[in-house]
C-alpha positions in Angstrom: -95.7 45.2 -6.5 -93.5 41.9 -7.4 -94.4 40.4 -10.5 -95.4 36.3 -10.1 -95.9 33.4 -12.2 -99.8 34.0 -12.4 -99.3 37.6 -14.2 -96.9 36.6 -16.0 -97.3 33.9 -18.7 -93.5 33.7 -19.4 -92.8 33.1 -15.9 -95.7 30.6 -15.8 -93.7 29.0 -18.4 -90.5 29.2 -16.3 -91.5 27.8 -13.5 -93.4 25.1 -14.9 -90.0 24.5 -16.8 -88.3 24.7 -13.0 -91.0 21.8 -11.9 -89.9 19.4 -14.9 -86.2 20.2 -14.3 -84.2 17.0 -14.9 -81.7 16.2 -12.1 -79.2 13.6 -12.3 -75.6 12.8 -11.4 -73.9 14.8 -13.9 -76.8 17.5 -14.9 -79.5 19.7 -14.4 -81.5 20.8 -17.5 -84.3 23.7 -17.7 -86.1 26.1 -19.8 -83.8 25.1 -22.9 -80.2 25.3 -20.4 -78.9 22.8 -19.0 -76.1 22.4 -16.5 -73.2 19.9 -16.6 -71.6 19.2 -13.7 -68.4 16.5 -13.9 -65.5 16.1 -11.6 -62.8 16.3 -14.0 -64.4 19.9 -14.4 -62.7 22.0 -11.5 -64.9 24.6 -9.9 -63.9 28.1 -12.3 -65.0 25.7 -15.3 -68.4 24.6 -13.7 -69.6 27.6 -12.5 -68.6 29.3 -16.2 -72.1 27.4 -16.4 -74.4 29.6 -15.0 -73.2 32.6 -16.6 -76.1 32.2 -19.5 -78.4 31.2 -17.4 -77.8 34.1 -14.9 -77.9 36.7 -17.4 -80.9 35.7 -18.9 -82.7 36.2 -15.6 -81.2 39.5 -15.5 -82.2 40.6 -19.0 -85.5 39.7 -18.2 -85.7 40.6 -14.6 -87.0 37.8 -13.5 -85.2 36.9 -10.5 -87.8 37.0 -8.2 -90.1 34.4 -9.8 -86.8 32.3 -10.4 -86.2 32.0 -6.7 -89.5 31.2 -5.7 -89.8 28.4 -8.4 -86.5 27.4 -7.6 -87.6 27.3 -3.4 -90.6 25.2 -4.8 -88.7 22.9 -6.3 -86.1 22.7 -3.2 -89.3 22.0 -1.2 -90.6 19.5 -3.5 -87.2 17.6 -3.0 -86.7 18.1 0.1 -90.4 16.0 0.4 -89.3 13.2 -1.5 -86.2 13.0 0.8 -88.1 13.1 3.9 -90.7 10.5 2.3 -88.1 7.9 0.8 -86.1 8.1 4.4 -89.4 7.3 6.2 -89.9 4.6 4.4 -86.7 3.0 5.1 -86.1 4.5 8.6 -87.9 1.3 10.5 -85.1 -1.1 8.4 -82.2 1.6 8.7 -82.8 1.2 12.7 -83.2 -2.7 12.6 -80.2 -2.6 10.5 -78.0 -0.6 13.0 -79.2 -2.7 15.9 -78.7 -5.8 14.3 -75.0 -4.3 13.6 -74.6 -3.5 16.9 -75.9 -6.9 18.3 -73.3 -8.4 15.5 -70.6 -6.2 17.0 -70.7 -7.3 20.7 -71.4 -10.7 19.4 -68.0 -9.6 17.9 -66.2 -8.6 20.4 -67.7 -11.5 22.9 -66.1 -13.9 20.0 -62.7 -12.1 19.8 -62.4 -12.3 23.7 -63.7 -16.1 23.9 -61.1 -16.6 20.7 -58.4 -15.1 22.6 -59.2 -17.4 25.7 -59.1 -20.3 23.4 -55.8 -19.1 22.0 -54.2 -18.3 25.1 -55.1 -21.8 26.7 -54.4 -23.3 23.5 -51.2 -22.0 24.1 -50.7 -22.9 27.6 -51.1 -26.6 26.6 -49.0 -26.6 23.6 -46.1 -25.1 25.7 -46.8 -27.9 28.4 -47.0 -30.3 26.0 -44.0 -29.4 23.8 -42.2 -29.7 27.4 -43.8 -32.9 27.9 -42.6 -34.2 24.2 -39.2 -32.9 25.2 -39.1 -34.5 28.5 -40.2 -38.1 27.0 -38.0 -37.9 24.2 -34.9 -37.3 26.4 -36.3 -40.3 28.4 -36.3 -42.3 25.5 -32.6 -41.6 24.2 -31.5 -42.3 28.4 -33.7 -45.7 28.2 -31.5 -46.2 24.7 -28.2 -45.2 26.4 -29.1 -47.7 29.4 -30.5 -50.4 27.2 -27.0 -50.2 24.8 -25.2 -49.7 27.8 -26.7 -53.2 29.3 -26.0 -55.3 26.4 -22.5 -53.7 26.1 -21.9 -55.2 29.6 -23.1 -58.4 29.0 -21.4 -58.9 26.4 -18.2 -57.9 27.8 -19.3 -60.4 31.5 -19.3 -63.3 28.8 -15.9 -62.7 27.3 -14.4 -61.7 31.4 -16.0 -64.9 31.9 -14.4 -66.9 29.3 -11.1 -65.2 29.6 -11.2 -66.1 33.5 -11.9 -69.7 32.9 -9.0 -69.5 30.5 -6.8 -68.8 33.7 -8.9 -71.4 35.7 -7.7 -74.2 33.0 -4.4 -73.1 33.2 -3.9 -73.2 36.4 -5.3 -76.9 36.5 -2.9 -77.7 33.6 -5.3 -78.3 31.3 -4.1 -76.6 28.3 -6.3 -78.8 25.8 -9.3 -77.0 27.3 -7.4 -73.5 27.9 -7.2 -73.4 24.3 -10.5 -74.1 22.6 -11.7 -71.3 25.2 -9.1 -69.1 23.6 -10.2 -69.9 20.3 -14.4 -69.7 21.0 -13.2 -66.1 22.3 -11.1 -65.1 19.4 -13.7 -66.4 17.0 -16.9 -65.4 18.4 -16.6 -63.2 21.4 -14.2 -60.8 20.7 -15.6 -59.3 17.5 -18.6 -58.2 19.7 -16.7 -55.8 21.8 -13.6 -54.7 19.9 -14.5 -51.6 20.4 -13.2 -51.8 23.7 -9.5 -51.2 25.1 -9.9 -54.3 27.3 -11.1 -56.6 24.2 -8.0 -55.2 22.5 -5.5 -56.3 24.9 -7.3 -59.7 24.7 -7.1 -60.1 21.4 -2.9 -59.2 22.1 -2.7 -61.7 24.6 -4.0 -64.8 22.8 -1.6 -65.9 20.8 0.7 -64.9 24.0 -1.5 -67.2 25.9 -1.5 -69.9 23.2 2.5 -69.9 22.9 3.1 -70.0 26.6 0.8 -72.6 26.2 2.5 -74.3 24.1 6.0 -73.4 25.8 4.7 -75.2 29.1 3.7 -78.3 27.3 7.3 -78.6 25.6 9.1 -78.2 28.7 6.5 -80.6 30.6 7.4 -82.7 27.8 11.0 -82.8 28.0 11.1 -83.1 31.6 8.9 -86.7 31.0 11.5 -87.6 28.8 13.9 -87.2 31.2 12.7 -89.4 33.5 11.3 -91.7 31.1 15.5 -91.8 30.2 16.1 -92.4 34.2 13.6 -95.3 34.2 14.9 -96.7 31.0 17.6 -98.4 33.3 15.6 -99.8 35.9 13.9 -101.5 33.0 16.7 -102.3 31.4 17.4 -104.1 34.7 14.4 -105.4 35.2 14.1 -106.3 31.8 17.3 -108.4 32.2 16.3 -110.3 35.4 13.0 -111.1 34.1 14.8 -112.8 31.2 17.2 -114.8 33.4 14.5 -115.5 35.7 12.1 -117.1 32.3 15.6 -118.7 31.2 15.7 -120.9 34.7 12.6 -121.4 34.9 12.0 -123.2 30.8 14.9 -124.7 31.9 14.0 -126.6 35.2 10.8 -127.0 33.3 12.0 -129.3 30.6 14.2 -131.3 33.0 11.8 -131.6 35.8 8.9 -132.7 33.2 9.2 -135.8 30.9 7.0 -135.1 28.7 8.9 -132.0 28.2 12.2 -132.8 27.6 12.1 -133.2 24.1 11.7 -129.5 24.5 14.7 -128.6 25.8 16.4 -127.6 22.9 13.9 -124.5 21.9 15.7 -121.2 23.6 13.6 -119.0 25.7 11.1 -116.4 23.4 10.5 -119.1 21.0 6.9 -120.3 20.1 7.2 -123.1 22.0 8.0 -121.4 25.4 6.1 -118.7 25.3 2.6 -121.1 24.4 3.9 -123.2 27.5 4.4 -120.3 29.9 1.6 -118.6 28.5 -0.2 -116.9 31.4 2.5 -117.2 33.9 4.2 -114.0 32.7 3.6 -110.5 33.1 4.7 -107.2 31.6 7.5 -105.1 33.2 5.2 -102.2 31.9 3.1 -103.4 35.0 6.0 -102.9 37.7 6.8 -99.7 36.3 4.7 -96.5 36.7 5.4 -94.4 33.6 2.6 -91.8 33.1 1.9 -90.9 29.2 -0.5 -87.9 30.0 2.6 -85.0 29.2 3.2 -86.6 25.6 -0.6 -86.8 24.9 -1.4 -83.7 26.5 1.3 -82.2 24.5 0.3 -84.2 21.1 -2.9 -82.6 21.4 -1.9 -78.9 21.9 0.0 -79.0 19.3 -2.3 -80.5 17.2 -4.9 -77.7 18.2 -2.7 -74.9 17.4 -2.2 -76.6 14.0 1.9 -77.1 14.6 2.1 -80.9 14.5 4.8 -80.8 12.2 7.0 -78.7 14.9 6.3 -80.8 17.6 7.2 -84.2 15.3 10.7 -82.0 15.0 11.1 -81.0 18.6 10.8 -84.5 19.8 13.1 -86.1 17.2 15.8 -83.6 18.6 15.1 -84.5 22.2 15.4 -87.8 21.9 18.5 -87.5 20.9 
């Protein structure tokens, strides 16, 4: 017949020991051993433990009664267990269905996230397109605009340099050249980055010589006839003065009151306050036009070559 903890008041002792066994993380202490369990202990050294304990049951041969305190006290644990997991089962289950409800709120978020993201997307390509398209358009409306005032610029000098041609064509060099000199200092320097403007900028002081070239000849030609004149006024010049000489003196024969007069030679003071009114220049019988020496006084004055043309008419008249 098995021995129990009732008959036997060592065992009673042992398993009352077993009830107030002290269990923690590390430990497990009763009936004067204790039991020291660590993890830097590998499982040879922890088990090297239970080697007192073990044989002490032996010696006494008390396994029996060991085992059932020990399945009393397994019970009495596994009680607590049960007891402490009822208590928190209701909030363990509220808790794992509020996770859950968090989860496919979750996943409901991700999806509606990755909707946002996608259309997000969609827009920010259409508008990057859209930033590309108008910024293109705004370098063309650039180009245009520069290309716009480039031509106007470049009508106004075509314009001037055509009006040059138009004053040169109706000989009038005076005007020809202040064009050419507005252009050259004013218009031109706005579009020298042109070939065209270039070549103009060449062909002015071209212009301005050849202007001044056709003047000179225009001049001498004048002269020349002015030379071919100059004897038809010399003859004119010489009737006339016959014709005043006959005349002052039929006058002071004619006319006593004049005859006292007669010795005063034609041109004197006297004749020419008595006759005064009743002649008239030979200027007026001859047409001489003056405009080719003016016109060429005042291109040379212009050009700033007074001097040459003061030298070039002393040789011609010569």
């Amino acid at each position: 017949m098995p021995t129990t903890a009732a008959d036997d008041p060592e065992l009673g002792r042992l398993a009352s020991s077993l009830e107030k066994t002290s269990v923690n993380e590390t430990s497990v202490s009763a009936s004067g051993f204790e039991l020291t369990f660590s993890a830097t202990l590998d499982d040879a050294e922890n088990l090297e433990q239970l080697g007192p304990v073990i044989k002490h049951i032996t010696q006494t041969g008390k396994q029996t009664v060991f085992l059932d305190a020990l399945d009393a006290l397994i019970r009495k644990k596994d009680g607590e267990i049960e007891r402490m997991c009822n208590s928190h089962y209701q909030e363990f289950v509220h808790a794992v269905d509020q996770l859950l409800k968090v989860r496919q709120g979750s996943v409901e978020l991700k999806r509606k996230l990755a909707d946002v993201n996608q259309a997000l997307q969609s827009r920010g390509a259409r508008w990057a397109e859209k930033k590309r398209e108008l910024t293109n358009a705004r370098k063309v409306q650039q180009n245009v605009d520069d290309a716009i005032e480039a031509l106007q610029s470049c009508l106004v000098v075509l314009e001037s340099a055509n009006k040059v041609n138009d004053q040169l064509e109706k000989k009038r060099y005076y005007a020809a050249l202040k064009i050419l000199d507005s252009l050259e200092s004013d218009r031109l320097g706005e579009t020298i980055q042109y070939t065209f403007t270039k070549m103009l900028v060449q062909s002015v002081p071209v212009m301005q010589n050849t202007i001044k070239s056709t003047v000179t000849v225009e001049l001498k030609e004048w002269l020349a006839r002015v030379r071919e004149i100059s004897r038809e006024i010399g003859l004119l010049a010489m009737q006339r003065m016959q014709e005043r000489q006959e005349r002052w003196r039929s006058k002071t024969t004619e006319n006593p009151k004049l005859k006292n007069l007669q010795h005063h030679q034609v041109n004197s003071a006297i004749e020419m306050v008595v006759n005064e009114g009743l002649e008239t220049s030979i200027l007026d019988e001859v047409n001489i036009d003056f405009e080719p020496l003016y016109k060429c006084i005042h291109v040379h004055d212009t050009l700033g070559k007074r001097n040459e043309f003061k030298t070039s008419y002393s040789e011609d008249r010569r």
